[in-house]
N, C-alpha and C positions, 0 to 999 in steps of 0.2 A: 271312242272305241265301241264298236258295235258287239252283241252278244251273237256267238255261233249258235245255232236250233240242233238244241240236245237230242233230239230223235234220230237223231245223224251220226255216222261217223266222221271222222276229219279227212277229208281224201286228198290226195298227195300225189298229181302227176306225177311225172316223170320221162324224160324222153330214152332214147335206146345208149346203151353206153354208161349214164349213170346210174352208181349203185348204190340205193338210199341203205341198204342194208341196218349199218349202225348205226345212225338216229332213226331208222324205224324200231329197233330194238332196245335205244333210249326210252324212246317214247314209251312201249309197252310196259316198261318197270318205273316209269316217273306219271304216266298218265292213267291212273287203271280204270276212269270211271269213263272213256271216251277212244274206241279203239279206231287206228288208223287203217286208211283202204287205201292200197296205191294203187292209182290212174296210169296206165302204161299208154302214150301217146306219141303221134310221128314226132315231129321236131319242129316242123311247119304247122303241126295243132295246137301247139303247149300256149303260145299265146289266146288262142281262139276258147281253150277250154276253161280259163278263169273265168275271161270274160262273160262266158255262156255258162258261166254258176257248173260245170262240170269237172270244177276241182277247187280245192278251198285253197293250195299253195302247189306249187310248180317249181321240178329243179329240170332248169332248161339251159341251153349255151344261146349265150349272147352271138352275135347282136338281133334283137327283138326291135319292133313296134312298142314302144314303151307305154303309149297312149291310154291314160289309166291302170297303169298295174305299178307297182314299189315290186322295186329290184335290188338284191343285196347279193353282188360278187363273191363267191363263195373262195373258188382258185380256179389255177389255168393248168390246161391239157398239154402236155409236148407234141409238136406235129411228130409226126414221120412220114415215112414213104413205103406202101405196100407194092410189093415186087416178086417176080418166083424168085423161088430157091435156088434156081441159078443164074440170078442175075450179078452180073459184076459190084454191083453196091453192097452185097454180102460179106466181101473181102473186108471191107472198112465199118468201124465202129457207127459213124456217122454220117451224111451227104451234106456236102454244101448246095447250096443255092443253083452254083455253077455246073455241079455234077449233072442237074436236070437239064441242063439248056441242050442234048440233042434229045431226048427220050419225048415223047408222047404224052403229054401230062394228062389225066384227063380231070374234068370239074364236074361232079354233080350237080345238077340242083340243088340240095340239099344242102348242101358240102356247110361248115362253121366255121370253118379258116377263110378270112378277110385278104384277099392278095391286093397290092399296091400293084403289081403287076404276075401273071400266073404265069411259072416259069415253065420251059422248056418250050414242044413245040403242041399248039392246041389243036384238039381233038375238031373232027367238022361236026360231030353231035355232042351232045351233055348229057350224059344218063339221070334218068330219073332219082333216083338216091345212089346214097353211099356204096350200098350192098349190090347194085348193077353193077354200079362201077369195078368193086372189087370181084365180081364174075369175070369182066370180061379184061380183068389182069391176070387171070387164072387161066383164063383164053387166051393169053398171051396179045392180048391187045392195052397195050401201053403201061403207065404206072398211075398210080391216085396217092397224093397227100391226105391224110387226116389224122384226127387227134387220136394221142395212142389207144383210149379207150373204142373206140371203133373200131379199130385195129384188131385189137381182142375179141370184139362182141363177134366180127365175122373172119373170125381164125378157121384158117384151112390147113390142112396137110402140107400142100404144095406150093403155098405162099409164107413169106416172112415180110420184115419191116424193120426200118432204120430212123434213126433220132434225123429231121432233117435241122443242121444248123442256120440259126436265126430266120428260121421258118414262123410264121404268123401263130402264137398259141390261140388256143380256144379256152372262151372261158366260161365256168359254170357258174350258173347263179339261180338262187332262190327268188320268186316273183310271187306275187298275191297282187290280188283287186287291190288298189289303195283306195277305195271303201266300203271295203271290209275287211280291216284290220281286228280281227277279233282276238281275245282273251286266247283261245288254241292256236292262232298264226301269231303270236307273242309268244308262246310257249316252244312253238317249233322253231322259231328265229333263234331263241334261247341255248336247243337246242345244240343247234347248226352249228352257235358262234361259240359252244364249247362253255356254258354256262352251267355252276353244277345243281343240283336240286334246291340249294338253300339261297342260291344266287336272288337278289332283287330283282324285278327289271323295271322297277321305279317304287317311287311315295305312294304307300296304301292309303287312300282317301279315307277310309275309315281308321285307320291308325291318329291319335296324340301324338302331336306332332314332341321330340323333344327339344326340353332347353337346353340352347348351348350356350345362355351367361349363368356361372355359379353362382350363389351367394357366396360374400366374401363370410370366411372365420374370424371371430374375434381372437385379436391376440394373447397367448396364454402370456403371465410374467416368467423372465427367466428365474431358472434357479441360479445358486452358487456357481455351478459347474458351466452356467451358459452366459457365464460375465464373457465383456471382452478382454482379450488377451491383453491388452496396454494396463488393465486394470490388477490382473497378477503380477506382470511386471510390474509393473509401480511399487506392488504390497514386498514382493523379493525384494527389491533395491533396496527399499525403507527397513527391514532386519538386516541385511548385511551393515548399515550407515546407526542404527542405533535401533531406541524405540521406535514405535509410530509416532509419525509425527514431529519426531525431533529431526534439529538443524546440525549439519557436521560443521565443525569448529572448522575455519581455516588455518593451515599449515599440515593439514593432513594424519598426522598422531597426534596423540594424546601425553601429557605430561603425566607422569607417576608422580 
């Protein structure tokens, strides 16, 4: 594990859609001595920007260029489908797969949902990003799948959006250099993964390590009261039968 250079704050991309918000604001009440910077970056940078030392950890949507960075899946986006406000997909809670196949699908470049095949009918151009895309559904040229949080970041008046079922999710995850894993990107990991201020996140090398064989205690003697039971019993039967120690007579009483 490499040491981060303290002259620094710890910078923290992030692509459009996700909202570091609360472990930014973890951080600032767990971390006071090293304030964090968040890196707002396209989607197609977030890989480029570790690499290029322009950000110390990155919350980007898969799927990446993994090639030297450590990637840790955070969770996954629910697609939908953005559409105007009067489009018949309105009516229903949700769209199937099926509901797309005569509509206009269109794909960004951009785009973070993986299609095994891109349903409905495709576009003859590809808009440059997301946010084209959803202009020219506002334009009333066609419809665009994406994760909900995009959905949101470019919320319009005259647009809405539907859960599409078993539509491709998108998924976020946290990425750093895997060499440099420093002491603050173990901190923020810690973070992420909901770990609280007292949490380990391993053996302090400079900690004494402890024993886990006891010495054994000598055994104390028992007293009176910690005989075994067969031994009271015994001493009961012997007073009901006579003295200690004596034999009962055979035939069971005693002659007067």
């Amino acid at each position: 594990m490499t040491e981060a250079p303290a002259s620094r704050p710890f910078r923290l991309a992030y692509v459009p859609g996700v909202v570091p918000a609360k472990w930014v604001r973890i951080w600032g009440e767990r971390v006071t001595d090293t304030p964090l910077e968040l890196v707002a970056v396209d989607a197609a940078d977030a890989p480029a920007a570790l690499r290029e030392d322009r950000a110390d950890a990155a919350l980007l949507r898969l799927p990446i260029d993994r090639t030297g960075l450590s990637v840790i899946t955070l969770y996954e986006e629910v697609p939908v489908v953005v559409v105007p406000k009067d489009h018949a997909f309105t009516a229903a809670e949700e769209v199937a797969l099926t509901d797309l196949a005569e509509e206009l699908v269109l794909d960004p470049l951009d785009t973070p949902l993986v299609w095994e095949t891109l349903p409905g009918r495709p576009a003859q151009d590809r808009p440059a990003t997301t946010g084209d895309a959803i202009e020219l559904v506002a334009a009333g040229v066609g419809v665009v799948a994406v994760p909900m949080s995009l959905a949101r970041l470019h919320h319009r008046k005259d647009l809405t959006y539907r859960p599409v079922a078993e539509g491709p999710a998108s998924q976020v995850a946290l990425s750093w250099p895997a060499d440099r894993t420093t002491e603050l990107v173990e901190e923020f990991i810690g973070i992420v993964r909901g770990r609280t201020a007292n949490s380990s996140r391993g053996p302090n090398p400079h900690e004494t390590p402890k024993t886990k064989e006891r010495t054994p205690r000598a055994a104390k003697p028992r007293t009176a009261k910690q005989q075994p039971a067969k031994a009271g019993k015994a001493r009961a039967q012997d007073s009901r039968r006579g003295k200690p120690g004596s034999k009962a007579k055979p035939g069971g009483r005693k002659r007067r």
